[in-house]
C-alpha positions, 0 to 999 in steps of 0.5 A, a space after each residue: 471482484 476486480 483485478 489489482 496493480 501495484 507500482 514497480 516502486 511500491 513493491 521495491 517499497 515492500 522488499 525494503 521494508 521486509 529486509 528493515 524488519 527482517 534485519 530487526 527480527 527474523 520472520 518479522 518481514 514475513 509478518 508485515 508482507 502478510 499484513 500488507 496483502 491483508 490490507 490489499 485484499 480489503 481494499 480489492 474486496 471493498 475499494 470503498 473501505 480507504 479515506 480519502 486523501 484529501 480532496 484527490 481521487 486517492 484513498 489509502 487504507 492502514 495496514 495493521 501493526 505496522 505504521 504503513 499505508 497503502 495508497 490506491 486508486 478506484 479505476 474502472 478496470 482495477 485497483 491500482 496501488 500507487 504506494 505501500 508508504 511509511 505513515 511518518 516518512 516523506 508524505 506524499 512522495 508518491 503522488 507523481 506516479 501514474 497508473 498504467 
């Protein structure tokens, strides 16, 4: 299984949106970190499993009962997610981020 990373700003992301559905109902924020590292370990156990993005060497995968996406790519030595991004607010903003 390969090692993953995740974008500084995608995990600045994350922490703002579990303090959004923390704010809407306690323990919620809790539940969409759960999912979201769900959906991480999907993608790292089978990097395939993600669409494709278009015609790019992205894919992304949808986190389940919340409307995000984690946005990834399949490099040789890891996985490396690119964004954890609402799935209705500002496509691809994200696409100018660079793995390491």
């Amino acid at each position: 299984m390969k090692r993953f990373e995740i974008h500084n700003e995608a995990l600045a992301e994350l922490d703002e949106a579990i303090e959004w559905y923390n704010q809407r109902r306690d323990g919620l924020g809790v539940e969409l970190h759960d999912e979201v590292s769900a959906a991480i370990a999907k993608v790292v156990a089978d990097p395939g499993i993600g669409a494709r993005h278009g015609n790019s060497s992205y894919r992304f995968y949808r986190v389940m009962r919340f409307p995000y996406l984690v946005y990834y790519r399949d490099l040789p030595d890891m996985i490396w997610v690119a964004a954890i991004a609402h799935g209705r607010r500002r496509p691809n903003y994200w696409r100018r981020r660079k793995p390491p």
